[in-house]
C-alpha positions as CSV (number, residue, x, y, z in Angstrom):
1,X,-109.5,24.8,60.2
2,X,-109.0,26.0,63.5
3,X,-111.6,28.5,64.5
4,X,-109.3,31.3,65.3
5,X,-107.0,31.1,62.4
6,X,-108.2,33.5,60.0
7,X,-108.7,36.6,62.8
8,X,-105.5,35.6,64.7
9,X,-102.1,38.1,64.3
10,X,-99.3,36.6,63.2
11,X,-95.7,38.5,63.6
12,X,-92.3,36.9,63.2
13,X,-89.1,38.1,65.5
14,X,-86.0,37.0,66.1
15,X,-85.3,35.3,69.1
16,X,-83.5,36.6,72.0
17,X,-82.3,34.7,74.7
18,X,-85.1,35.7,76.9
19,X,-86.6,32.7,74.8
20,X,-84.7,30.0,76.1
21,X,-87.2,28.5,78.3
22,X,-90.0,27.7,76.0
23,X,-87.9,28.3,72.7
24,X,-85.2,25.6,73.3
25,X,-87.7,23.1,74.3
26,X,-89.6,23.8,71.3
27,X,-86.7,22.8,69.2
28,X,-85.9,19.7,70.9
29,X,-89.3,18.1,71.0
30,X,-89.1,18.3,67.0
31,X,-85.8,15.6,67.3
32,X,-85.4,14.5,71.1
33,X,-84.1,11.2,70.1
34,X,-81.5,12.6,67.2
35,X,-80.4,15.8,69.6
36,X,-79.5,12.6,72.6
37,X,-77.6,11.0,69.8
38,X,-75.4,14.2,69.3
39,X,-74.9,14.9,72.7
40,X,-74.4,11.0,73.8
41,X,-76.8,11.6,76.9
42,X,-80.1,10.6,78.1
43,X,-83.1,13.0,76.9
44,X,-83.3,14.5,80.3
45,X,-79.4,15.5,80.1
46,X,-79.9,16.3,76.2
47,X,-82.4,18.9,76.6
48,X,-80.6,20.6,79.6
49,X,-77.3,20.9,76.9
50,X,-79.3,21.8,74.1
51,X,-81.2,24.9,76.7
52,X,-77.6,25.9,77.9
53,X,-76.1,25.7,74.1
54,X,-79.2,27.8,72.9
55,X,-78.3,31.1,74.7
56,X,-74.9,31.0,73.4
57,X,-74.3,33.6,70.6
58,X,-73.1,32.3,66.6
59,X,-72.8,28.7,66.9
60,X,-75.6,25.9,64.9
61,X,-77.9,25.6,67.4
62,X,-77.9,29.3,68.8
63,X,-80.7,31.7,69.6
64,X,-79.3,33.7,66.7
65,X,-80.3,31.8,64.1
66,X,-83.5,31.4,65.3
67,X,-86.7,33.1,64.6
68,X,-90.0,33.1,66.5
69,X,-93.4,33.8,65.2
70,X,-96.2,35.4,67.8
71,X,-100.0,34.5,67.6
72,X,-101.6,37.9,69.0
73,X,-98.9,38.9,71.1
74,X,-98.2,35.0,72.7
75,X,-95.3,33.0,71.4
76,X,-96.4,30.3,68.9
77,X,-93.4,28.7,67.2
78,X,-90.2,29.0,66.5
79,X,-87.6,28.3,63.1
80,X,-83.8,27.4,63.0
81,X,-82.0,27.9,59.7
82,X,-79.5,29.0,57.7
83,X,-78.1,29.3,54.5
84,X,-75.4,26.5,53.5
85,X,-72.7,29.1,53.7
86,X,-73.4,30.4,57.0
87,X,-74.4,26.7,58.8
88,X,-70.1,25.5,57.9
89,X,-69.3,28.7,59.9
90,X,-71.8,28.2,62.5
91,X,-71.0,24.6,62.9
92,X,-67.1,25.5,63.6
93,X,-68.4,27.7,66.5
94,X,-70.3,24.8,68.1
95,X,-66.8,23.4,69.4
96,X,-65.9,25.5,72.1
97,X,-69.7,25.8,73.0
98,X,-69.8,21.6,73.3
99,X,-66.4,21.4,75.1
100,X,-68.3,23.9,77.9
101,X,-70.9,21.6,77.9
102,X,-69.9,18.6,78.1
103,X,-67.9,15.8,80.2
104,X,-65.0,15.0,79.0
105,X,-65.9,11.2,80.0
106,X,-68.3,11.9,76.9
107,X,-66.0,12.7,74.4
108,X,-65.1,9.1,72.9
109,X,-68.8,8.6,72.9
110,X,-69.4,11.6,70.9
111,X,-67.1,10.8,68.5
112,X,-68.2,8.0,67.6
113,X,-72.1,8.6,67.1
114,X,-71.4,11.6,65.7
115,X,-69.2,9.6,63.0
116,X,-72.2,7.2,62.5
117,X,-74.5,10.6,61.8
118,X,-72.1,12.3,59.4
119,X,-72.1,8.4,57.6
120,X,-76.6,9.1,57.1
121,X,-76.8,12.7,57.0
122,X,-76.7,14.4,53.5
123,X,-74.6,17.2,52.3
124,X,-75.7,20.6,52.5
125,X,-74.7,22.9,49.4
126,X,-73.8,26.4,49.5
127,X,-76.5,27.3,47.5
128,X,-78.8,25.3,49.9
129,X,-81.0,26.7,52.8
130,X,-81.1,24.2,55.7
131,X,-83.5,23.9,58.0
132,X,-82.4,22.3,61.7
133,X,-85.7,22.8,62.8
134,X,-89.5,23.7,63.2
135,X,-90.9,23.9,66.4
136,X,-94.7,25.1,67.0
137,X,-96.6,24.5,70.8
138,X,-98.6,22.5,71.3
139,X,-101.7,24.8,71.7
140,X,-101.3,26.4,68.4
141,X,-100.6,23.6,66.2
142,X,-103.0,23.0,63.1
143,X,-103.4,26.6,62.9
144,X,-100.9,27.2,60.2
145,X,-98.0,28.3,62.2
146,X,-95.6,25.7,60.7
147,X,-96.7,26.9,57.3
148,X,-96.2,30.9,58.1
149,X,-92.6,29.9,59.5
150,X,-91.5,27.5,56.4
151,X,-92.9,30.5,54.0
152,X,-91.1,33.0,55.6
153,X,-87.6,31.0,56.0
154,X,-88.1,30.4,52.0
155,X,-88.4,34.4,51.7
156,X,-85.0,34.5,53.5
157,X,-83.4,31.7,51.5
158,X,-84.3,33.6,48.3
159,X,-83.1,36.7,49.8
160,X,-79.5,34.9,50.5
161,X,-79.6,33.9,46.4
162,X,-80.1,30.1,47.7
163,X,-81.3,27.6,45.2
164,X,-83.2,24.6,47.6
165,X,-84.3,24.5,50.9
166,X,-83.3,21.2,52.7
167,X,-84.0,19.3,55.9
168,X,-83.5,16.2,57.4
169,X,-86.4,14.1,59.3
170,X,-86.4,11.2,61.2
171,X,-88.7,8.0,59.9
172,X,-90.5,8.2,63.1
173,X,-91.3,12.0,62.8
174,X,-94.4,11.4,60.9
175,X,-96.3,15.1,61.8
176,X,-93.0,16.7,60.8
177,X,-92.7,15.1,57.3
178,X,-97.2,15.3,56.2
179,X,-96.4,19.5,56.9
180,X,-93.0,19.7,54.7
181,X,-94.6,17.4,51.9
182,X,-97.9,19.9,52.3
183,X,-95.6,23.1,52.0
184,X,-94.3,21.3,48.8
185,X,-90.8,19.2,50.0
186,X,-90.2,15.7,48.7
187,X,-88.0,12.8,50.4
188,X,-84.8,12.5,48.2
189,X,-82.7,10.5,50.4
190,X,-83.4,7.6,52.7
191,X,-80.4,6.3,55.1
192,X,-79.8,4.9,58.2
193,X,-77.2,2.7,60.1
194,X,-77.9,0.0,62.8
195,X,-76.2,2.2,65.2
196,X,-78.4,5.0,64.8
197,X,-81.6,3.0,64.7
198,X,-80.6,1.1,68.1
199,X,-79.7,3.8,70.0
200,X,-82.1,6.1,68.7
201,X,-85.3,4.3,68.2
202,X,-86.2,6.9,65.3
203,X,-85.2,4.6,62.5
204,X,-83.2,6.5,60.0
205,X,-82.9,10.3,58.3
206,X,-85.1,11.0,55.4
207,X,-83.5,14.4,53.7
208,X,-86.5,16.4,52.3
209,X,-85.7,19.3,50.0
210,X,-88.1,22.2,48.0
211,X,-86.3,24.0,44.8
212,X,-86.8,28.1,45.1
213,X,-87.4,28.1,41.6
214,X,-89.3,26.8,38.6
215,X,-86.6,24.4,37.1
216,X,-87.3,22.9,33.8
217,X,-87.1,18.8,33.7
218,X,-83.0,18.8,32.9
219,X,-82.4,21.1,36.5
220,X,-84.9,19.3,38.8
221,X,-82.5,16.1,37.4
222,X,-79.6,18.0,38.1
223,X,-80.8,19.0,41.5
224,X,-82.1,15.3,42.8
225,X,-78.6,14.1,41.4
226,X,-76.6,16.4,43.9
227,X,-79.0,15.9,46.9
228,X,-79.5,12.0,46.5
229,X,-78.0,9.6,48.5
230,X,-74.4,8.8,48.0
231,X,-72.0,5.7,49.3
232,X,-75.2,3.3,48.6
């Protein structure tokens, strides 16, 4: 245990776009090689778009569906989620953002990997609470930040009457996946394409998911049947 954990103040915020510098980075360092994919562009370029995309208000990857934790005043971490509901209407909004963005010279490029995701990524219900992404520095990890923000983004998803969080992880993200399965998620779904494994170098998507409920043994099959992998 980190020496400072139990005497350290922990207080969650939402972010602002004052946060962009360290907050956007956060985010992308927890999927560098899947945000490139998205935006067709080198991880240099890809960070640059996803800092610009994060001050814009409403869309998937904006500022306001982010919340930050502080460790005694000091940013430490940062949480990107939403209920299933909410992430359709945010994702509509990313268009316009993108086409800001963006090179047109990118656009068939785009399309295409972003054809090859939607072909490996996994559904997200209504009732479902997805997580795009946990992002803690690098001077306060192992101290239970990643923990604080996954408990609290639960307390939200059972505020919004969801049923399941959900997140998708990339094989390579090892760290990533040991703190889900610690807080309690378990890989239901294991896909990838050779596209995505060439030009990514992260393997495949592993959706991990954590019911907000107790479900007796006819649910939790009813559950892993809607979130397990389909067009095997």
């Amino acid at each position: 245990m980190h020496p400072h954990r139990s005497t350290q103040k922990l207080v969650l915020r939402p972010a602002t776009t004052a946060d962009v510098d360290w907050g956007a980075s956060a985010i992308f360092a927890s999927g560098p090689a899947l945000f490139g994919y998205v935006f067709a562009s080198s991880p240099d370029d890809a960070r640059t778009i996803f800092q610009k995309a994060f001050v814009y208000p409403g869309h998937a990857f904006s500022y306001e569906h982010t919340q930050v934790v502080e460790s005694d005043g000091q940013p430490a971490g940062l949480i990107l989620g939403y209920p299933g509901k909410v992430k359709r209407q945010a994702e509509e909004k990313m268009q316009p953002v993108m086409a800001r963005l963006l090179p047109l010279r990118k656009l068939p490029r785009i399309l295409v990997n972003l054809a090859d995701l939607n072909r490996i990524k996994q559904d997200v219900f209504w009732y479902d609470y997805y997580i795009l992404s946990v992002g803690v520095l690098p001077e306060f990890r192992n101290q239970g930040i990643g923990t604080f923000l996954l408990t609290n983004a639960e307390r939200q998803a059972k505020a919004a009457n969801c049923q399941a969080m959900c997140l998708d992880v990339t094989y390579a993200n090892a760290r990533a996946r040991r703190l889900f399965e610690r807080n309690g998620y378990r890989v239901v779904c294991n896909k990838t394409s050779d596209r995505f494994h060439q030009m990514t170098r992260a393997g495949g998507l592993s959706r991990m998911m954590k019911p907000l409920f107790v479900p007796d043994q006819d649910e939790v099959e009813s559950i892993l049947l809607a979130e397990d992998c389909r067009n095997l």
